[in-house]
Residue frames as qw, qx, qy, qz and C-alpha x, y, z in Angstrom:
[[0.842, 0.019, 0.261, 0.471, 14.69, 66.67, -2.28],
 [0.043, -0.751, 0.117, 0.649, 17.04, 68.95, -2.90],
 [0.768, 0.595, -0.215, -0.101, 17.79, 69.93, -7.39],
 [0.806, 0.273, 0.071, 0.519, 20.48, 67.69, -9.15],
 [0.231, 0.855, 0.052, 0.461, 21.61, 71.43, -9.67],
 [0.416, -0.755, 0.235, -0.450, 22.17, 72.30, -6.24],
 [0.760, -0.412, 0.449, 0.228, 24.00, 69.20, -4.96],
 [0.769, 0.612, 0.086, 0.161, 26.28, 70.05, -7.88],
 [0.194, 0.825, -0.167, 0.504, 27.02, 72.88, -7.19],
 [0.788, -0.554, 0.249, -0.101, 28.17, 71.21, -3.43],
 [0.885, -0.219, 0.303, 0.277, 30.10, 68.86, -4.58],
 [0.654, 0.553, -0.144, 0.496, 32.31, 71.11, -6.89],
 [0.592, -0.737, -0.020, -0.324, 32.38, 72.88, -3.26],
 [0.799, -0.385, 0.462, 0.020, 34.06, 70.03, -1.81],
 [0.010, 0.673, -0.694, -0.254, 36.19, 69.21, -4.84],
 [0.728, 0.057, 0.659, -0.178, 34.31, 65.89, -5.35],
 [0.061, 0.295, -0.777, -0.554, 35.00, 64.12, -8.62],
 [0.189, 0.394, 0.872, -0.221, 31.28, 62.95, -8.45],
 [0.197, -0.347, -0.491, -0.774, 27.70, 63.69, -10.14],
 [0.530, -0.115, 0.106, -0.834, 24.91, 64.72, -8.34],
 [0.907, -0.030, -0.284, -0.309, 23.45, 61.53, -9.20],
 [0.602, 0.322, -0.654, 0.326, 26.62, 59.36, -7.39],
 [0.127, -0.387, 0.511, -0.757, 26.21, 61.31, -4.35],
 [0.674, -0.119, 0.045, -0.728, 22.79, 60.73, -3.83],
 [0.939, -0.070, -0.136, -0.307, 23.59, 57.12, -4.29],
 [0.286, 0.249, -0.561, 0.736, 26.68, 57.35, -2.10],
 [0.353, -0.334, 0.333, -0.808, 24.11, 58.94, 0.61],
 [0.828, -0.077, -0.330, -0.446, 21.39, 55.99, -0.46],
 [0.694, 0.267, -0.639, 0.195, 24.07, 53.30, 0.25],
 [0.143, 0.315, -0.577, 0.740, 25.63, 54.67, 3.37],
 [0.475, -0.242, 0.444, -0.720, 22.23, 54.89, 4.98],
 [0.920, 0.049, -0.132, -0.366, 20.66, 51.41, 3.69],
 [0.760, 0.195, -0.601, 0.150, 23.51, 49.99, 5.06],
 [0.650, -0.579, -0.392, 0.297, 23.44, 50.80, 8.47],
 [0.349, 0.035, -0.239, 0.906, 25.56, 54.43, 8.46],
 [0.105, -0.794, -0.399, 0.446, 24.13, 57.06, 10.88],
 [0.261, 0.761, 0.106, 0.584, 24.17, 60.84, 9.84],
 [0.558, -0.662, -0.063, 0.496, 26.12, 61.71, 13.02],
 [0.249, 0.906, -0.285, -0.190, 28.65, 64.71, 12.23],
 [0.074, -0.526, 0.787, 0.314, 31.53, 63.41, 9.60],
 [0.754, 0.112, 0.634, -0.132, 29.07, 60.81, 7.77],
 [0.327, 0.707, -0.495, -0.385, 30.18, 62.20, 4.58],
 [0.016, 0.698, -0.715, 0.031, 33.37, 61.25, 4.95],
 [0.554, -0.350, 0.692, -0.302, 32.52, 58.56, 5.84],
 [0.749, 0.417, 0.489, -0.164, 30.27, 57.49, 3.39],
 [0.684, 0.724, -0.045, -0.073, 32.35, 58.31, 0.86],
 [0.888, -0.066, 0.033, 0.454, 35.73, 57.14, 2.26],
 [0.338, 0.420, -0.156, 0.828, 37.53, 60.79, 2.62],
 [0.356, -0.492, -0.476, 0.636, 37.37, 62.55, 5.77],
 [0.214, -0.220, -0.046, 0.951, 37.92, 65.49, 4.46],
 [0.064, -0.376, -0.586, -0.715, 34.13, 65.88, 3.12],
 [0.079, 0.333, 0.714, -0.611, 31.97, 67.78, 5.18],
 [0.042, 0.643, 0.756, 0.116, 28.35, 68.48, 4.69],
 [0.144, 0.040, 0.158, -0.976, 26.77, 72.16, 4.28],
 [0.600, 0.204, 0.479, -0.608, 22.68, 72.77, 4.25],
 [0.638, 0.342, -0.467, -0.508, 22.10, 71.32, 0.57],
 [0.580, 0.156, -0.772, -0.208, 23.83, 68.15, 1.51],
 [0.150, 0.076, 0.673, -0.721, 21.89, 67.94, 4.91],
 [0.360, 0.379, -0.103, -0.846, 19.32, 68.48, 3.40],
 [0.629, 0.286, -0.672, -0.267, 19.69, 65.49, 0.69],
 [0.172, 0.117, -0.937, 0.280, 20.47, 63.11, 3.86],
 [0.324, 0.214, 0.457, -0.800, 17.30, 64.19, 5.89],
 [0.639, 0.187, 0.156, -0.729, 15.31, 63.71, 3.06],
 [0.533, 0.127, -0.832, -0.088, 17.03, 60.36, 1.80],
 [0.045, 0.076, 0.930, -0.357, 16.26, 59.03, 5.60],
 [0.499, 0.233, 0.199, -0.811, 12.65, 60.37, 5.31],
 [0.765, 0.203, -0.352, -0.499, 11.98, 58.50, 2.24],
 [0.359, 0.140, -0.922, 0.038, 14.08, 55.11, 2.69],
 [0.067, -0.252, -0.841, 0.474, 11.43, 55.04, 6.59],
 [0.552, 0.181, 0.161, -0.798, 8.26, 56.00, 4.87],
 [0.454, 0.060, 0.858, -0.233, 6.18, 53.22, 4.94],
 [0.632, 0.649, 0.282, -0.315, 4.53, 54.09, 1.44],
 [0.814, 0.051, 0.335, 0.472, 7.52, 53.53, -0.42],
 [0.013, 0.966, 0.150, -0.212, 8.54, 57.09, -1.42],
 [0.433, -0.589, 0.282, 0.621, 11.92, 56.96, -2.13],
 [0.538, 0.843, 0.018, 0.007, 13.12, 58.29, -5.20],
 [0.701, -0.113, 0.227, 0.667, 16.87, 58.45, -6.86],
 [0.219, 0.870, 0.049, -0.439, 17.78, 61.74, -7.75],
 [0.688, 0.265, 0.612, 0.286, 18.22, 61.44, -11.25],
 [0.052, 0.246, -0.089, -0.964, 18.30, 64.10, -14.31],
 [0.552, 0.435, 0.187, -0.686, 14.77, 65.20, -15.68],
 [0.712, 0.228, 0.661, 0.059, 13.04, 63.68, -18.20],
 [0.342, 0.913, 0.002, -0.222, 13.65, 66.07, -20.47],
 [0.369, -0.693, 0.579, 0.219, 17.47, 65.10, -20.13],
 [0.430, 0.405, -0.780, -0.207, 18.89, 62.91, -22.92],
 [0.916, 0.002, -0.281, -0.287, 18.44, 59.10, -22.74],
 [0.565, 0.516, -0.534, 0.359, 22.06, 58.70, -22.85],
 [0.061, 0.421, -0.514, 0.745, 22.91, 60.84, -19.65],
 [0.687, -0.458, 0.150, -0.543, 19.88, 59.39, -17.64],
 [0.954, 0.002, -0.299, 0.016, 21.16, 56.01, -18.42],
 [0.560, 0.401, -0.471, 0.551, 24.59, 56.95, -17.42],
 [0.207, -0.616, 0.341, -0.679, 23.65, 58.91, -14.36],
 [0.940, -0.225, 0.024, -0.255, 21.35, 55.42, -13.07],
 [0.864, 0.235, -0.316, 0.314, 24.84, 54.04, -13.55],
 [0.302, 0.325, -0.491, 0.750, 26.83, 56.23, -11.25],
 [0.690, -0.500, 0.255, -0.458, 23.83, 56.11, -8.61],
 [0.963, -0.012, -0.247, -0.108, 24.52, 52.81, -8.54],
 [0.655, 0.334, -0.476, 0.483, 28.49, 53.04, -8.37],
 [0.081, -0.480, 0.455, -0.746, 27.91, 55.49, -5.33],
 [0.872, -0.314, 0.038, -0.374, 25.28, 53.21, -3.70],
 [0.944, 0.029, -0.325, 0.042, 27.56, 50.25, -3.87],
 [0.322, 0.483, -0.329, 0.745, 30.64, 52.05, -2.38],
 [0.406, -0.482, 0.324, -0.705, 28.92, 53.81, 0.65],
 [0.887, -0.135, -0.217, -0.385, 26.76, 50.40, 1.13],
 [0.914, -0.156, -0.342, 0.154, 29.35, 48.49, 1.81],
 [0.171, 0.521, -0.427, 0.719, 31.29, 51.02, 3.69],
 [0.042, 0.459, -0.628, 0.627, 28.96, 50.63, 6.11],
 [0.925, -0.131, 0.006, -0.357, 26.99, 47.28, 6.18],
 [0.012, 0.501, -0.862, -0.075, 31.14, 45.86, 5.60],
 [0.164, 0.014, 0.950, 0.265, 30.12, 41.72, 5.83],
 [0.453, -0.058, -0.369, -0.809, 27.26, 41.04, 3.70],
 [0.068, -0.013, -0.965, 0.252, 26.14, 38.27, 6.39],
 [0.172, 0.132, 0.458, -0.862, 22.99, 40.44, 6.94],
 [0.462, 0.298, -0.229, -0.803, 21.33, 40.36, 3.90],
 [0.773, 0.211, 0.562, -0.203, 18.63, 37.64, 2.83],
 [0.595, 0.036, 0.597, 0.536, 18.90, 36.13, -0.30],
 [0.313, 0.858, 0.402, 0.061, 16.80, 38.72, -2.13],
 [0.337, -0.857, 0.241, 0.307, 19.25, 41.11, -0.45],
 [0.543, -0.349, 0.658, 0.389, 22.10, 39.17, -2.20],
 [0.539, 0.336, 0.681, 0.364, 20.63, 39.13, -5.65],
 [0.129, 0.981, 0.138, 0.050, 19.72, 42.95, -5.24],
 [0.310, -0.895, 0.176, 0.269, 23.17, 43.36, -4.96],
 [0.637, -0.148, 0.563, 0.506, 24.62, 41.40, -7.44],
 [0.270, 0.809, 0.429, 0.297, 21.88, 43.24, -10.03],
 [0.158, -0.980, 0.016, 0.123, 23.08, 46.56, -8.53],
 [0.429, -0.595, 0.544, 0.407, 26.87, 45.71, -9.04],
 [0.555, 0.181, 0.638, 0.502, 26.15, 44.72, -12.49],
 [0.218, 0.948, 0.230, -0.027, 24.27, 48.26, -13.24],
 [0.314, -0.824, 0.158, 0.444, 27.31, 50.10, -11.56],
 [0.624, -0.138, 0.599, 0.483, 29.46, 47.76, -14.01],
 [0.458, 0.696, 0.545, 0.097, 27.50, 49.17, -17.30],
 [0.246, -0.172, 0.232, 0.925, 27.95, 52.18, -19.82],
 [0.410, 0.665, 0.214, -0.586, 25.24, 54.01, -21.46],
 [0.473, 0.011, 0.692, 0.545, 24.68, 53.45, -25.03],
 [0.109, 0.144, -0.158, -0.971, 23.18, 55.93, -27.39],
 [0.208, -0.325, -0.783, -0.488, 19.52, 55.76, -28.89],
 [0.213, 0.051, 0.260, -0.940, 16.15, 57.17, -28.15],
 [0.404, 0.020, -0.645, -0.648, 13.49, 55.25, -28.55],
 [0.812, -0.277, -0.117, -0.500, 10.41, 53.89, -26.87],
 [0.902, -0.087, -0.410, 0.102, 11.66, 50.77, -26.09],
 [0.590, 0.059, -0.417, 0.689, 14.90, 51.50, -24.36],
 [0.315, -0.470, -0.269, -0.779, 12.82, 54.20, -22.81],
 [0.892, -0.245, -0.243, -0.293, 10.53, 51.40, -21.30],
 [0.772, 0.284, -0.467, 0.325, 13.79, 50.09, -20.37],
 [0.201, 0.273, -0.425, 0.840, 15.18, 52.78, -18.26],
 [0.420, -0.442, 0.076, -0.789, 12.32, 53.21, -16.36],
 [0.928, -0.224, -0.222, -0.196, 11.94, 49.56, -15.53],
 [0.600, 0.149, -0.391, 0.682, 15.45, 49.45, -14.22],
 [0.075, 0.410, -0.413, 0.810, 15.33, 52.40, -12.27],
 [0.779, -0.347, -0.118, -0.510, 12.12, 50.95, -10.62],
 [0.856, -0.027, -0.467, 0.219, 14.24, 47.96, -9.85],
 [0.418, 0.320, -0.397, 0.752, 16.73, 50.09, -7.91],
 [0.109, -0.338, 0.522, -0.775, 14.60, 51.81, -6.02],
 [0.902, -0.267, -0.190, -0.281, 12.67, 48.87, -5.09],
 [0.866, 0.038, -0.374, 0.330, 16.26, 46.86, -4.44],
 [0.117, 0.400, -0.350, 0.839, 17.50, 50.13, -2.11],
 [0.733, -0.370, 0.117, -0.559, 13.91, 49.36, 0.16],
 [0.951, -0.210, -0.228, -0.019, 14.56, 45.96, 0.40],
 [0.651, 0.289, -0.438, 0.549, 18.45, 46.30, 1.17],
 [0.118, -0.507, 0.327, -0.789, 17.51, 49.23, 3.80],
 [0.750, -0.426, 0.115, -0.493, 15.26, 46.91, 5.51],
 [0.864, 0.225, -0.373, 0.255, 18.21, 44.08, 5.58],
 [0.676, 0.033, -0.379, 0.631, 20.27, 45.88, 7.19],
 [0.070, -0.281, 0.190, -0.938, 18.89, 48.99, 8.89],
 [0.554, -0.320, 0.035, -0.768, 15.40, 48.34, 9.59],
 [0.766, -0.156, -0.622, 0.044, 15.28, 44.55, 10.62],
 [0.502, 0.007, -0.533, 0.681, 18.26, 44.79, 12.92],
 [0.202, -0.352, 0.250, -0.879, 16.03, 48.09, 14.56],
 [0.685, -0.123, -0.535, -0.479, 13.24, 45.92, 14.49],
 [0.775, -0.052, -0.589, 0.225, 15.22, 42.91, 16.85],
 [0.217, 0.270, -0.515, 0.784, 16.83, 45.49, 19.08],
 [0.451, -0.324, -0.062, -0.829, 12.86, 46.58, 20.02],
 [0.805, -0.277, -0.308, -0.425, 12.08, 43.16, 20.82],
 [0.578, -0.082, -0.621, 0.523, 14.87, 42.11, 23.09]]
């Protein structure tokens, strides 16, 4: 995975009004929802043509598909260190989200696909995006964030196999 650092420094690149974290769940979205990484999936995935990809954010796709189709559950949200404030992790988990939901439904469009799990992981995911960060440092809330982001990237496996890995699944057996 490429750093937080490095797909920053991309997307000021490209002129993107986005965090590191967004992308990544702009990339998440797009591909758990059925978009390919053909040339111009940016754009795609983020609704503007005019983004194209260089090796960082190649790089970030390649290893988002890797994880979402490893069969040990691997994936990971790129997030800021733990070292990072409380605040800003919360907030980033909040703009993965906003970019996950965006791309996702760019390019799964009706939600007809998803099972019901599917359909509650998305209503939970649209209520993260919806959120703000609130200050404080403590254990608990802590506990908090970590149990949330678990949720996500559990609810990003199940959504990829809704709508990416099923449908591969059917094609095999016809």
């Amino acid at each position: 995975m490429p750093a937080a650092e490095d797909v920053g420094r991309s997307i000021r690149r490209l002129g993107a009004a986005m965090s590191a974290a967004e992308l990544h769940g702009a990339v998440a979205g797009w591909l758990a929802g059925g978009g390919d990484g053909d040339d111009g999936w940016l754009g795609r995935a983020l609704a503007d043509a005019a983004f194209e990809t260089d090796e960082t954010l190649e790089r970030l796709r390649t290893v988002t598909v890797a994880q979402l189709e490893d069969r040990s559950f691997a994936f990971e949200l790129l997030l800021p260190s733990e070292d990072t404030s409380l605040y800003e992790r919360s907030g980033a988990l909040f703009e993965w989200c906003r970019g996950f939901l965006g791309a996702f439904g760019l390019a799964a469009g009706d939600a007809r696909a998803l099972s019901e799990e599917g359909r509650e992981a998305m209503a939970d995911i649209a209520k993260l995006a919806a959120a703000a960060p609130q200050e404080g440092e403590d254990d608990e809330e802590e506990a908090a964030l970590a149990e949330i982001e678990e949720f996500v990237r559990v609810a990003v496996l199940l959504l990829h196999g809704d709508c990416t890995l099923g449908p591969r699944h059917r094609e095999r057996l016809n």
